[in-house]
ROGUSE-423271 format. One line per field, with one value per residue (C-alpha): residue number from 0; chain; x, y negated, z negated. Coordinates in nm, 2 decimals, m for minus. Layout:
BEGIN
pos: NUM / ...
unit: A / ...
u: X / ...
v: Y / ...
w: Z / ...
//
This chain:
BEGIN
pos: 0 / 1 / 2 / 3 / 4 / 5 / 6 / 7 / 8 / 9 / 10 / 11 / 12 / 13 / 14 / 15 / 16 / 17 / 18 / 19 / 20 / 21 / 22 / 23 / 24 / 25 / 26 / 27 / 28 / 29 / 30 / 31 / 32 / 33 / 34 / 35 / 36 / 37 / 38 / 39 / 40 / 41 / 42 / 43 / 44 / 45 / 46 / 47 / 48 / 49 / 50 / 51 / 52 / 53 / 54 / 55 / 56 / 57 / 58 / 59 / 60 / 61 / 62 / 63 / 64 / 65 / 66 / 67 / 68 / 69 / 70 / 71 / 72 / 73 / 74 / 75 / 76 / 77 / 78 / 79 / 80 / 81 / 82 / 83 / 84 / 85 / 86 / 87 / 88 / 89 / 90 / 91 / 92 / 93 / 94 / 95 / 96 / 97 / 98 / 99 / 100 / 101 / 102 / 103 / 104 / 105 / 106 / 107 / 108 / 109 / 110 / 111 / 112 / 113 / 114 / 115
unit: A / A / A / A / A / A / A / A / A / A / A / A / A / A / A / A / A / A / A / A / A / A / A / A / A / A / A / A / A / A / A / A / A / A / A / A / A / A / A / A / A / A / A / A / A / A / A / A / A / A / A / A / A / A / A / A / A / A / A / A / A / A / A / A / A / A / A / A / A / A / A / A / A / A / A / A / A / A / A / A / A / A / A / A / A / A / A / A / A / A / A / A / A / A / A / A / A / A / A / A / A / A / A / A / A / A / A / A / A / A / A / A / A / A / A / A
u: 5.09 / 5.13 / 5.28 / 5.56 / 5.65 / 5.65 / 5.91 / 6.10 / 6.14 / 6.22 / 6.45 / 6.82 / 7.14 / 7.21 / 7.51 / 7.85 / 7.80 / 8.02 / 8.09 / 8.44 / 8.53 / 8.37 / 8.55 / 8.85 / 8.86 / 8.78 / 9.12 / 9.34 / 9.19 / 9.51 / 9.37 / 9.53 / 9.26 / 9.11 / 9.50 / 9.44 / 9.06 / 9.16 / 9.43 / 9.21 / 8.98 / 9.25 / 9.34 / 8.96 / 8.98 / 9.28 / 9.15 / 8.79 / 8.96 / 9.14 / 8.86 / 8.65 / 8.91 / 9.07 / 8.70 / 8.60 / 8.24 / 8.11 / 7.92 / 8.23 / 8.44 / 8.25 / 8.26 / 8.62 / 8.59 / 8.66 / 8.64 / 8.43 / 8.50 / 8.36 / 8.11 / 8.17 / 8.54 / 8.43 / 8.28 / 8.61 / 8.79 / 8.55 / 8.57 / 8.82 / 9.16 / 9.49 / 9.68 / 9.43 / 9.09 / 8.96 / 8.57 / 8.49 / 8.08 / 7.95 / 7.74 / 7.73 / 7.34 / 7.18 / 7.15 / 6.81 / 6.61 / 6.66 / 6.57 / 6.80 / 7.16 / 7.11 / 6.87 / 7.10 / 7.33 / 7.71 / 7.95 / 8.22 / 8.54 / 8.92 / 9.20 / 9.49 / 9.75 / 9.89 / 9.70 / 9.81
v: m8.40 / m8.67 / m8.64 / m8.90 / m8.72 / m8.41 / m8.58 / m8.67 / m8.30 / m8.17 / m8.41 / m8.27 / m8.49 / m8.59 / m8.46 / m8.70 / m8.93 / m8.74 / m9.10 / m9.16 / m8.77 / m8.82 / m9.19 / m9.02 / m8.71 / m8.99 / m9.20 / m8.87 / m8.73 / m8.60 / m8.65 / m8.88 / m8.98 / m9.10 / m9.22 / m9.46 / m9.57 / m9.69 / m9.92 / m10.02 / m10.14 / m10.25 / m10.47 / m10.59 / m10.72 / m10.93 / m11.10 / m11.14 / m11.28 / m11.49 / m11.63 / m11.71 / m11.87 / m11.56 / m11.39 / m11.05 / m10.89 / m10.58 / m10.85 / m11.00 / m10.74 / m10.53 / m10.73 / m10.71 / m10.32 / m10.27 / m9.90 / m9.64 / m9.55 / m9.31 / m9.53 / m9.37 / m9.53 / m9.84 / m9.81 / m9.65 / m9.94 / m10.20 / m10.15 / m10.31 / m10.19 / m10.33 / m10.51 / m10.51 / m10.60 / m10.77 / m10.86 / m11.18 / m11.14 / m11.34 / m11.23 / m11.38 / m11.52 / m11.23 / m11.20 / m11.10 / m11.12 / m10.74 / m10.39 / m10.15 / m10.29 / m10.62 / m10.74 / m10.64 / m10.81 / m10.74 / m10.80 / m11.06 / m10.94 / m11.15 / m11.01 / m11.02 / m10.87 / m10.56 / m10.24 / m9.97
w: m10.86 / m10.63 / m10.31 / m10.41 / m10.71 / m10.48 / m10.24 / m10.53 / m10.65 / m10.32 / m10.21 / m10.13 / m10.10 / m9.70 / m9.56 / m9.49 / m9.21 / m8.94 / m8.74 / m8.90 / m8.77 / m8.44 / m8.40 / m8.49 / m8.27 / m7.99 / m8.07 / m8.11 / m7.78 / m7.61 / m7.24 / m7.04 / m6.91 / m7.26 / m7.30 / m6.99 / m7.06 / m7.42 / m7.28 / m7.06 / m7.31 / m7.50 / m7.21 / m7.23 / m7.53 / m7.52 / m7.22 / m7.41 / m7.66 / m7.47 / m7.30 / m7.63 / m7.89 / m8.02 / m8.09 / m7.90 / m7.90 / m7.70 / m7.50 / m7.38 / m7.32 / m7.12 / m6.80 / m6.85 / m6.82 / m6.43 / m6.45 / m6.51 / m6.89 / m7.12 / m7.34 / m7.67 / m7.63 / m7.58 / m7.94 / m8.08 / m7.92 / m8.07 / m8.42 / m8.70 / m8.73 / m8.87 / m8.67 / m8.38 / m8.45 / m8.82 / m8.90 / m8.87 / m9.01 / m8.74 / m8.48 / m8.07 / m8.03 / m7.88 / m7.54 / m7.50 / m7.24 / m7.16 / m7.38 / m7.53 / m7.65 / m7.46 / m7.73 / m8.03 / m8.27 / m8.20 / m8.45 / m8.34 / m8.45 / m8.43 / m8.22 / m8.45 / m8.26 / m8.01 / m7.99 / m8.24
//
C-alpha cells in the first residue's frame, strides 16, 4: 500500500474553525476596558476612512490607535459587519520593506456607517 493511499484511509474530519467563537467572545467581552479600546478603534477607523476616501485597512488605522490596545481587538474591530464595515476585495499595495505583517496583504474594507 502506498503511503498516499495510507493517508487517505486514516484521515479524520478537522474540527470547526473556533475563530468565529473566539472573535465573538472578544466583541461580548464585558470589561470596560475592552468596552473603551473597541471605541477606540472604532474611532480609528472613521478617521482612517476619512483620510483615504471612505476606505479603511489595518495599515491605516493603526497609526490612528494612540493607545495601548489589546491586538486581538484590533482584528475584531477590522473585520465586515453591517452597518459598520463592508468588503470591498481590494487590497492596499503592500507595504513591504519589513517581515512579519508589514509584508502582508490587508483587505481594504468601506466604512459604511456608525459602530454597532
Amino acid at each position: 500500500m502506498t503511503l498516499a493511499v495510507q493517508d487517505a484511509l486514516d484521515w479524520t474530519p478537522r474540527p470547526p474553525d473556533p475563530t468565529p467563537v473566539v472573535l465573538a467572545a472578544v466583541h461580548n467581552d464585558p470589561l470596560p476596558s475592552r468596552q473603551t479600546d473597541r471605541e477606540h478603534i472604532e474611532a480609528a477607523v472613521v478617521r482612517a476612512a476619512a483620510e483615504h476616501g471612505g476606505l479603511v485597512s489595518a495599515a491605516w488605522v493603526r497609526p490612528y490607535i494612540t493607545r495601548d490596545v489589546w491586538p486581538q481587538m484590533i482584528g475584531q474591530v477590522l473585520r465586515p459587519r453591517a452597518g459598520f464595515l463592508e468588503p470591498t476585495g481590494r487590497h492596499p499595495e503592500r507595504n513591504g520593506g519589513g517581515s512579519g505583517n508589514a509584508n502582508k496583504w490587508s483587505n481594504v474594507y468601506r466604512y459604511v456607517g456608525g459602530a454597532t
